[in-house]
N, C-alpha and C positions, 0 to 999 in steps of 0.2 A: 603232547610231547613238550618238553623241557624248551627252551631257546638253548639253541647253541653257544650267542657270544648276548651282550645287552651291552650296548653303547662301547667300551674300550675296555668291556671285561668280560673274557675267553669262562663258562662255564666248567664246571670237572662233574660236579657231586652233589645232590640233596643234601641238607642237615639238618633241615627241620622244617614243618609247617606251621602255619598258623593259622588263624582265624581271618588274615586280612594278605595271606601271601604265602610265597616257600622262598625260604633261605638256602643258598647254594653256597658252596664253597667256588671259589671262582681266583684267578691268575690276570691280573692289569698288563695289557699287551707291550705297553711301553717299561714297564718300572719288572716285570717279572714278580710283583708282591702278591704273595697269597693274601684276600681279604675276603670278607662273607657281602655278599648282595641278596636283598630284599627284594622278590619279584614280583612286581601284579601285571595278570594278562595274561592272550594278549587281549587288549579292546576290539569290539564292545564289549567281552566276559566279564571286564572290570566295571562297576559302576562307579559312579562321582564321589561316592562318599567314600568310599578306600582308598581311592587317588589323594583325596584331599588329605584324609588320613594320614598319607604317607610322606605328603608334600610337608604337613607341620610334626610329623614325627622328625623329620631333617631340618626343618627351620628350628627348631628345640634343640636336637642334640650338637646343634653346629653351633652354640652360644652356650655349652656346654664343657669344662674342662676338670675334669675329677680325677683320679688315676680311679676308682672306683666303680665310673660309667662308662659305659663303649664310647667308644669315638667313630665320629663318622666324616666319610673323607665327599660325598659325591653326590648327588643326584640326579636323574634326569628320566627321557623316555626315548626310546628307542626300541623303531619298527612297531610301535602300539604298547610297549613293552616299558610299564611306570616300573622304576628300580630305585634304590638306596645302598650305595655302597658303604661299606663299617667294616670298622678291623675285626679280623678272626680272630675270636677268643679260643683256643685250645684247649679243653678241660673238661670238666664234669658240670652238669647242673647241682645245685645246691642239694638236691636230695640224694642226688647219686655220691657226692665229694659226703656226704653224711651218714650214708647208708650204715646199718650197725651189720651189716654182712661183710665190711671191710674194715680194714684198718690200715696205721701208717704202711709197715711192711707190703700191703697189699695196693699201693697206690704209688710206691716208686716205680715198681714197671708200666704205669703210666701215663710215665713223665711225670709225677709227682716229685720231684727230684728230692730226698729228705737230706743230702748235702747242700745248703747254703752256697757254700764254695763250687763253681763249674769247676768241673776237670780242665786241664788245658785239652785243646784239639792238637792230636797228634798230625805232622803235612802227610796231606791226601788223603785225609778218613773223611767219611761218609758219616753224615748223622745218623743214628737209628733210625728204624721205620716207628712210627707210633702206631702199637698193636691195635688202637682205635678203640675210644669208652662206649663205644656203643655197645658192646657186650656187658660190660658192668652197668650202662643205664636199665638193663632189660633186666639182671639180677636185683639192681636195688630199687628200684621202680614200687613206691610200697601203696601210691593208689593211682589212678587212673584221674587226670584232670579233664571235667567240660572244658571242649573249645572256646574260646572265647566268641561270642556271638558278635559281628561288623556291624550290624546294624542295631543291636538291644533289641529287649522282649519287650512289648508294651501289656504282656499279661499280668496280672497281679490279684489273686484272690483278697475275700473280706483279711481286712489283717485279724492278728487273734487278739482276742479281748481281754487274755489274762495270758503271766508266765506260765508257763508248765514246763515239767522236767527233762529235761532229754533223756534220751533211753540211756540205760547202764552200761557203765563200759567194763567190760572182762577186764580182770588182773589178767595183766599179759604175763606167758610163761616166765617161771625163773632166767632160763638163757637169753632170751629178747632183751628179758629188762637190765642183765649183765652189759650184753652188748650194748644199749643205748647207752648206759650213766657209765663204759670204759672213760676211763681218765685222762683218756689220749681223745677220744670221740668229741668230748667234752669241751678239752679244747679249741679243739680243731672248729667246733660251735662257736663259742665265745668270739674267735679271732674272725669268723665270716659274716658272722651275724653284726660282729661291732662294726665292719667295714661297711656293710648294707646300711645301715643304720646313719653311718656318717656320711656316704652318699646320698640318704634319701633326706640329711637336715641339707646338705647343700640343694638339691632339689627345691625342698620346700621353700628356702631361702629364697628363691627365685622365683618364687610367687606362681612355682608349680605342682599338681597332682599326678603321680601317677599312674593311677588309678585300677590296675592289672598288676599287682604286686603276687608272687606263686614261685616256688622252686623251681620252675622250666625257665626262669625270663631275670632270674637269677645263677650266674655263670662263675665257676671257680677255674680261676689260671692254671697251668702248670707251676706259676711260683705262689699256688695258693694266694692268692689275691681274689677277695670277691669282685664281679661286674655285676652292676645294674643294666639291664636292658629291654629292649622292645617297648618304647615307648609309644606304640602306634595309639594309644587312650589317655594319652597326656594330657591335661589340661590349665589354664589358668586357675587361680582358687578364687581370682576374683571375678571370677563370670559365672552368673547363675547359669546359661546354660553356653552350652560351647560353641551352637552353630553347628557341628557334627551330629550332634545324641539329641534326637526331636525330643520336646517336651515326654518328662514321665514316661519315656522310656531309659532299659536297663541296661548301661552294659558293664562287663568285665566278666570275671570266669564265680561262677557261684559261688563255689565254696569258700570263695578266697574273700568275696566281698564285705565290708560292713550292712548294718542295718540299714544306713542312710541310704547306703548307695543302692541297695535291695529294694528299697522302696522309691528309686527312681526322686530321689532328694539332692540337692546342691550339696556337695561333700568339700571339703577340705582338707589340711594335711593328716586331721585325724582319722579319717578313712583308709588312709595309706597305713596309719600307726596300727589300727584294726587287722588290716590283711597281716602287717608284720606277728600282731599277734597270732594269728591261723600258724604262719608259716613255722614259727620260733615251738607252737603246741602240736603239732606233727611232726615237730624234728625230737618234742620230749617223750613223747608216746607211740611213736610211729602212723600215726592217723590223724588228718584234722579234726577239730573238736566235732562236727556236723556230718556227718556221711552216707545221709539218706540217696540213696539213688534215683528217687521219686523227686522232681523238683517242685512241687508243691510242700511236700514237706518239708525239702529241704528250705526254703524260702520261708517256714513259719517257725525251723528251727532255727533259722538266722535272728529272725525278730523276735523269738519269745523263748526260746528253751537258753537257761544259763549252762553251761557248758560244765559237763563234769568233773574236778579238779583231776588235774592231773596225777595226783598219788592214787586215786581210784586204779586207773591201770599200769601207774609205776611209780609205788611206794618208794623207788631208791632216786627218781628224779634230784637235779641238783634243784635246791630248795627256792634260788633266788630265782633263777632265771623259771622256775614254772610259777610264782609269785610274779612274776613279769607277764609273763605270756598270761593269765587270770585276769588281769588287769588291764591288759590291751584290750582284752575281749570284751569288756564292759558293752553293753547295749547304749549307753549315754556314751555322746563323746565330749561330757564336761568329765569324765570321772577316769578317763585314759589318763596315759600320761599325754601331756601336750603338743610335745613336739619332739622330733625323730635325734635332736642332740640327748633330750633328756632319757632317751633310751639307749644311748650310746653308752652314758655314761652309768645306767642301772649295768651296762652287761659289761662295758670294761672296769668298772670302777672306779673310774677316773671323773673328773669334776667337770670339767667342760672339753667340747669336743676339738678335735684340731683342723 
């Protein structure tokens, strides 16, 4: 059962799990402010290494200030009960805010508000209820992510001794690929992916890794604003190993990972650039480039199969940005682009980042 309250914040609601905790929608007894808490427990169900986790997920995001990144107000434990409190993002995860089943017209009721301008509040009205995106995450929902593993696999077969091809990927139906390359979709791409992107050079800047980069853990506002979040597998870039993740073991969520990091290898920012490329190649094709269900294969086509261009299943693709996402994906990470400004400005156009 759920905790009722955790240190001076009154529980409501689940809103998501993870691999190292469940996030609750939760009310602060003193301020009355809605904000989301991170809960492990109670202990001993918790072990040391998710605590710890959790204690440097909030020593990170509290040295942390982006309009891009969650913010985080709190910490502590209570009744056995290790918590992280953070602002409630209200919105869509990145694949849902992207989904080609929706569009603008179909995201103002929302709360996607497509007027700029608020209305005034008329005295004595009541906000709307928000009809709640969890029905739209369940519509747009286009694959199923592994959890993220707390502790990493230390399994790793022979690596493969030569490329070989990934399997073929189907031309996707006429209407699909309509819906992805809409004009409006497009944007809506452009402007969340370039905020991700300038979030994750300030990151970098800071001589940190992400390293669990995926559509769940990427969060779109009501004012359309991307957030970066869930940094519970942060890291420094300049520490070979982090003191959490024992020797040559793996962690983060498969699909999403680089080759380095697949292979239980010291990564850096270009490992995060990698995951962006997965994420920016299923938002052009509706699937990441790898999606063996078997994770041995999937782990041989991380390291050795080159990924199928993307006009294979969507010939009307916009041209730059799947020339982006082809070149994230590089198995070298001298041959990426470098670093997460210089992708900011492949997808906004713009020359340096702000």
């Amino acid at each position: 059962m759920p905790p009722r309250r955790v240190g001076p914040y009154v529980i409501l609601s689940v809103i998501g799990r993870g691999g190292i905790g469940t996030v609750y929608r939760a009310r602060h007894d003193a301020s009355g402010r809605s904000l989301a808490v991170k809960v492990l427990g109670p202990a001993p169900a918790v072990d040391a290494t998710a605590a710890r986790r959790l204690a440097r997920e909030y020593d990170v995001l509290r040295t942390l200030d982006h309009p891009n990144v969650v913010r985080v107000f709190d910490a502590g434990v209570s009744e056995g009960y290790s918590y992280l409190a953070m602002e409630l993002v209200e919105g869509l995860d990145l694949r849902a805010y992207l989904s080609p089943v929706i569009d603008d017209e179909d995201l103002a009721p929302m709360g996607f508000d497509l007027d700029v301008t608020p209305a005034p509040a008329s005295p004595g009205s009541t906000p709307d209820v928000d009809p709640g995106p969890d029905a739209i995450r369940a519509l747009a929902a286009m694959m199923d992510e592994p959890d993220t593993e707390p502790h990493g696999v230390s399994w790793r077969p022979a690596p493969p001794s030569a490329h070989h091809p990934s399997p073929p990927r189907a031309l996707l139906p006429p209407d699909v690929r309509d819906a992805l390359n809409r004009p409006s979709r497009i944007e809506r791409l452009r402007n969340a992916f370039g905020e991700v992107a300038d979030a994750l050079s300030y990151v970098h800047q800071r001589g940190l890794v992400h390293r669990d980069l995926k559509p769940s853990n990427i969060m779109v506002d009501d004012q359309r604003h991307a957030r970066l979040m869930d940094f519970g597998l942060v890291k420094s870039a300049t520490e070979a190993e982090d003191g959490l993740t024992q020797a040559g073991r793996v962690v983060g969520t498969y699909r999403y990972m680089s080759p380095e990091q697949a292979q239980g290898l010291p990564v850096d920012a270009r490992s995060d650039l990698y995951s962006l490329g997965v994420i920016l190649y299923e938002l052009l094709t509706g699937a990441p480039p790898f999606t063996s269900a078997d994770p041995v294969s999937l782990w041989r086509d991380i390291l050795a199969s080159p990924p199928s261009p993307v006009v294979a299943s969507n010939p009307g693709a916009d041209p730059r940005l799947a020339a982006l996402a082809e070149r994230l994906l590089s198995k070298d990470p001298a041959r990426r682009l470098q670093t997460a400004g210089e992708v900011w400005s492949a997808v906004t156009g713009a020359t340096t980042s702000t």
